[in-house]
C-alpha positions as CSV (number, residue, x, y, z in Angstrom):
1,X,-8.9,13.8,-39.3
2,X,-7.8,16.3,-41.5
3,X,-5.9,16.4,-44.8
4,X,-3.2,18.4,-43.0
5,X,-2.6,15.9,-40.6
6,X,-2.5,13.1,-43.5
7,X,-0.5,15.5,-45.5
8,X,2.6,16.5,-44.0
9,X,6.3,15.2,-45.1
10,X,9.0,13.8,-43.4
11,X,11.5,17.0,-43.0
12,X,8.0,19.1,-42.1
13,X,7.4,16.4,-38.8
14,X,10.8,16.8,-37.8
15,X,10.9,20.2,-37.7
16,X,7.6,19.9,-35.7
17,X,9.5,17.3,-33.6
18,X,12.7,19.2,-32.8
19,X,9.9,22.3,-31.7
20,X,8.4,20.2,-29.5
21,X,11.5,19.0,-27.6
22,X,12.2,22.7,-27.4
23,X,8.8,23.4,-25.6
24,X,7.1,24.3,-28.3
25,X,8.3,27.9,-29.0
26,X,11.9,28.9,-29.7
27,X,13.1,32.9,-30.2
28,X,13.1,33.4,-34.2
29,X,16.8,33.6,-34.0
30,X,17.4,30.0,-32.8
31,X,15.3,28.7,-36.0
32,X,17.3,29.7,-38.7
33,X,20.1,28.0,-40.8
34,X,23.6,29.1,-42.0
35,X,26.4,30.7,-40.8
36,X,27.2,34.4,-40.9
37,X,25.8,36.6,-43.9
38,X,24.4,33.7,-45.6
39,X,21.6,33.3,-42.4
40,X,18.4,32.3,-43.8
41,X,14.7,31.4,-42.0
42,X,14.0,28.1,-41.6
43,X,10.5,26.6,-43.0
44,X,7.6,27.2,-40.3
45,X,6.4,23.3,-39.7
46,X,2.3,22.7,-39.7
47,X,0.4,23.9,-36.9
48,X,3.3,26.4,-35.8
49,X,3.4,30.5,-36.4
50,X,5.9,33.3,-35.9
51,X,4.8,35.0,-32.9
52,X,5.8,38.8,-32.2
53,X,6.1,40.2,-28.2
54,X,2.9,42.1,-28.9
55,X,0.8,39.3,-29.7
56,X,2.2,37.3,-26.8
57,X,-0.4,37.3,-24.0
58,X,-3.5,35.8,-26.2
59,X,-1.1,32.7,-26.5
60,X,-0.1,29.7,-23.5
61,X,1.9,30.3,-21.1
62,X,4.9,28.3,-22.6
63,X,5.1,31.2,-25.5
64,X,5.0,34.1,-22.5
65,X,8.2,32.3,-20.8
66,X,10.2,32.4,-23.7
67,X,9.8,36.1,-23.9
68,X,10.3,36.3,-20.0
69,X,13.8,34.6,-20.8
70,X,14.9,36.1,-23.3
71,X,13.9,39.9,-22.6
72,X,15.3,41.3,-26.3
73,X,13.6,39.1,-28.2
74,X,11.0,40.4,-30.7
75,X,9.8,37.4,-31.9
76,X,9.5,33.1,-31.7
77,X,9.0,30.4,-33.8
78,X,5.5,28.3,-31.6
79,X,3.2,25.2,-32.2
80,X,-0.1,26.9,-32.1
81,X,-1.9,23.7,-32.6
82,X,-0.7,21.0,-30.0
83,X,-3.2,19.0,-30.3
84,X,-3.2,18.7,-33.9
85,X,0.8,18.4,-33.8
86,X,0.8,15.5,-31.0
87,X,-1.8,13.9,-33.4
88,X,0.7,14.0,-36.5
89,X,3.4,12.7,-35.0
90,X,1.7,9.4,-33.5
91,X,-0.2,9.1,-36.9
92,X,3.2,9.0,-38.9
93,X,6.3,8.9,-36.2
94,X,9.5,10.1,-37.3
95,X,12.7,8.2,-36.8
C-alpha cells in the first residue's frame, strides 16, 4: 500500500470519483470552476495528469476517444493510475 493511497482527503476522492464516472478523462475545459472571467482550474486529484493531444497515443485508449470527440481540444484532465485510483476509493469510499 502506499502513503498516497492512505493519504488522500475527502474533496481529493471525489474529484477522483466524479473522473471516473466521466471515463476517466474529461477535455481541460470541462474541469474547471466559475463562471465567466472569474474561470479558474480545478485541483488535479491523485493518480490523474493533464494530458496534451501530442502526448495522447502513449496513453489508453479511453484518453484517445476523448480527443476523437472532441476534435479542438488541446488538452484533458485523465486518471493515469487506475489501478491505484480503484484501490483508493474501496479503501476509503466516498459518500
Amino acid at each position: 500500500m502506499s502513503n498516497k493511497i492512505n493519504g488522500t482527503t475527502k474533496t481529493q476522492r471525489r474529484a477522483l470519483r466524479e473522473l471516473m464516472r466521466a471515463g476517466g478523462a474529461v477535455i481541460t475545459s470541462d474541469w474547471t470552476t466559475g463562471a465567466g472571467v472569474h474561470t479558474k482550474r480545478r485541483a488535479l486529484p491523485p493518480f490523474c495528469k493533464r494530458l496534451m493531444r501530442w502526448q495522447s497515443k502513449a496513453y489508453p485508449l479511453r484518453i484517445q476517444r476523448v480527443f476523437n470527440k472532441h476534435p479542438r481540444c488541446t488538452a484533458v484532465v485523465a486518471i493515469i493510475d487506475m489501478r491505484a485510483a480503484n484501490r483508493t476509493l474501496q479503501m476509503a469510499p466516498v459518500n
